[in-house]
TORTORDO-613942 format. One record per residue: residue in three letters; x, z, y of N, C-alpha, C in turn. Coordinates in steps of 0.05 Angstrom, whole numbers. Layout:
N
   gugu      n.X      n.Z      n.Y     ca.X     ca.Z     ca.Y      c.X      c.Z      c.Y
    ALA        X        Z        Y        X        Z        Y        X        Z        Y
...
***
This chain:
78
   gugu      n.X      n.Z      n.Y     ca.X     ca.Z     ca.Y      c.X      c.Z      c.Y
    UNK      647    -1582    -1678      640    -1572    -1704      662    -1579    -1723
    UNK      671    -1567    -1737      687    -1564    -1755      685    -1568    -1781
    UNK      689    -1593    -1791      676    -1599    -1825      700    -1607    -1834
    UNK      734    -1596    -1840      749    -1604    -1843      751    -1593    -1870
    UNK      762    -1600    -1898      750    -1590    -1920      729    -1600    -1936
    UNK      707    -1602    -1914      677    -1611    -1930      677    -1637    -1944
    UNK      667    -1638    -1961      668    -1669    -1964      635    -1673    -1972
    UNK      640    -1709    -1972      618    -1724    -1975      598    -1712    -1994
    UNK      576    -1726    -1993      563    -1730    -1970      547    -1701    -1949
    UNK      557    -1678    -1953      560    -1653    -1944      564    -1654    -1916
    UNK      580    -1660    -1907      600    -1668    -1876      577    -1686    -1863
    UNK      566    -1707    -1864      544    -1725    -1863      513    -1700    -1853
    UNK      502    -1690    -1875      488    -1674    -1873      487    -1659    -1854
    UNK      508    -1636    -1846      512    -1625    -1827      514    -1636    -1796
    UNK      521    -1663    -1800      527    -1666    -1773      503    -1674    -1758
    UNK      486    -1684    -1780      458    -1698    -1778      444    -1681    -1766
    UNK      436    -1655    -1776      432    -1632    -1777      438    -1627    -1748
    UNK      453    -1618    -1743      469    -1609    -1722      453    -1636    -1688
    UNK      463    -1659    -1693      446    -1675    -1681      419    -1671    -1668
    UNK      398    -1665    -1695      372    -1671    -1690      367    -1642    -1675
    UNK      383    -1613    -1669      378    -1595    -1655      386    -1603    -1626
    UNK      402    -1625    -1617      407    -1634    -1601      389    -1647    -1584
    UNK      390    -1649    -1548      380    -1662    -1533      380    -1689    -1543
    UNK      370    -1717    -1537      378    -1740    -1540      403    -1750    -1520
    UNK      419    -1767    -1524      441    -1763    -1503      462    -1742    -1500
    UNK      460    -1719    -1514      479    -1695    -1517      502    -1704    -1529
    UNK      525    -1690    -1527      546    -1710    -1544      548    -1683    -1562
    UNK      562    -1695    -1585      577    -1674    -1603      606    -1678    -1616
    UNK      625    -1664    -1614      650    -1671    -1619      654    -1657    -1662
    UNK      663    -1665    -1668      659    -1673    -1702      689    -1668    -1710
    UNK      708    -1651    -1726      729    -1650    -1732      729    -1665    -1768
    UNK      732    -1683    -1785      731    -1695    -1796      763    -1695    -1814
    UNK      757    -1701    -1852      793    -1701    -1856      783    -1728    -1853
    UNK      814    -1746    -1856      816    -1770    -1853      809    -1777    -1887
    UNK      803    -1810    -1893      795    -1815    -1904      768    -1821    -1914
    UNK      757    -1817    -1929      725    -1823    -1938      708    -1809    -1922
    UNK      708    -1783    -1905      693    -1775    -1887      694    -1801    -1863
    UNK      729    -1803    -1858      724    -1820    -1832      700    -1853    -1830
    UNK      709    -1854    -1870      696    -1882    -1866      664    -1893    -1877
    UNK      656    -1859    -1882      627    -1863    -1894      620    -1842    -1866
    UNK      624    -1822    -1851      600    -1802    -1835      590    -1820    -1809
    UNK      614    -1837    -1792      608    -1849    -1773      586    -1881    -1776
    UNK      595    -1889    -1796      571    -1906    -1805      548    -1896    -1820
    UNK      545    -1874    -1831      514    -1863    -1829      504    -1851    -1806
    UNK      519    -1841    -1786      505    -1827    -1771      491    -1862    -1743
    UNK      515    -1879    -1743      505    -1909    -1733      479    -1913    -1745
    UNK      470    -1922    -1771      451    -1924    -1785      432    -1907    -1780
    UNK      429    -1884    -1776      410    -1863    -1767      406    -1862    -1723
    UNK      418    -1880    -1722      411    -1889    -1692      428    -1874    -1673
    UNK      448    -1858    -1680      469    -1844    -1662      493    -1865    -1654
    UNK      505    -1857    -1622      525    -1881    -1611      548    -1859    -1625
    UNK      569    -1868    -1639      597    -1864    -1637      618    -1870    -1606
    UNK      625    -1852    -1607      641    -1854    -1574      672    -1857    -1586
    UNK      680    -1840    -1601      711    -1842    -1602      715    -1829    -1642
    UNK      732    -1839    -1639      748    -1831    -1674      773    -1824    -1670
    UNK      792    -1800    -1659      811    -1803    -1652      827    -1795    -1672
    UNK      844    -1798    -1680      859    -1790    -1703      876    -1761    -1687
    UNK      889    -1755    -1697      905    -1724    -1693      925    -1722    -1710
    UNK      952    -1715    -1704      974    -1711    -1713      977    -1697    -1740
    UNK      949    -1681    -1745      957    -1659    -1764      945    -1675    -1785
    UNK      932    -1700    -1783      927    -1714    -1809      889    -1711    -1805
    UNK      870    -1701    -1788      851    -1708    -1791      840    -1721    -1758
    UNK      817    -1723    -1755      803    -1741    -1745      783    -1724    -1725
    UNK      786    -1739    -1701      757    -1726    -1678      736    -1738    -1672
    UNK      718    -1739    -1679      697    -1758    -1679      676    -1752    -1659
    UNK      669    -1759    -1634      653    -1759    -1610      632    -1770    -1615
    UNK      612    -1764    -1616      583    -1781    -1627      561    -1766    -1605
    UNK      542    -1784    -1598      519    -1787    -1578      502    -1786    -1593
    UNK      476    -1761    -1586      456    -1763    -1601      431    -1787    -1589
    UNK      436    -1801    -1609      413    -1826    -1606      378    -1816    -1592
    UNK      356    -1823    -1598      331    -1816    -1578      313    -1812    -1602
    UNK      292    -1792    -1597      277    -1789    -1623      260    -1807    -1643
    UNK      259    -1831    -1626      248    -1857    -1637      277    -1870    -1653
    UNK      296    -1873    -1645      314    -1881    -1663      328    -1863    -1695
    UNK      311    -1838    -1686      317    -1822    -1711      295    -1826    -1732
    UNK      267    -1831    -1723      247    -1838    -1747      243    -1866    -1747
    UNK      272    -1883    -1736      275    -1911    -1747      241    -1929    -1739
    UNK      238    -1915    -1701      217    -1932    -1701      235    -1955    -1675
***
């Protein structure tokens, strides 16, 4: 998914979004700019019970972000 552009907390939303249509265990790959996306979306989506797999940075100046959709008990924080 492609949120390069978007900014906070917008980028967050979507990806969330995007997640909860997800299997549990599904991965999703996250195109991110660098900066305040990199350092606020991957610690909310942690906090909302999803594993981060990778943050890879990219030459062109933004960020790939690999995230595991967490289990439906870790999404209503039981």
């Amino acid at each position: 998914m492609d949120l390069r552009g978007v900014p906070c907390p917008l980028n967050y939303v979507r990806t969330k979004l995007k997640l909860e249509r997800l299997a549990p265990g599904s991965q999703l790959e996250v195109w991110l700019d660098a900066g305040e996306p990199v350092d606020r979306v991957p610690d909310s989506l942690k906090l909302a019970g999803h594993l981060i797999l990778a943050l890879d940075p990219q030459p062109e100046g933004h960020v790939l972000l690999r995230v595991e959709r967490g289990s439906m008990d870790e999404d209503r924080g039981v």
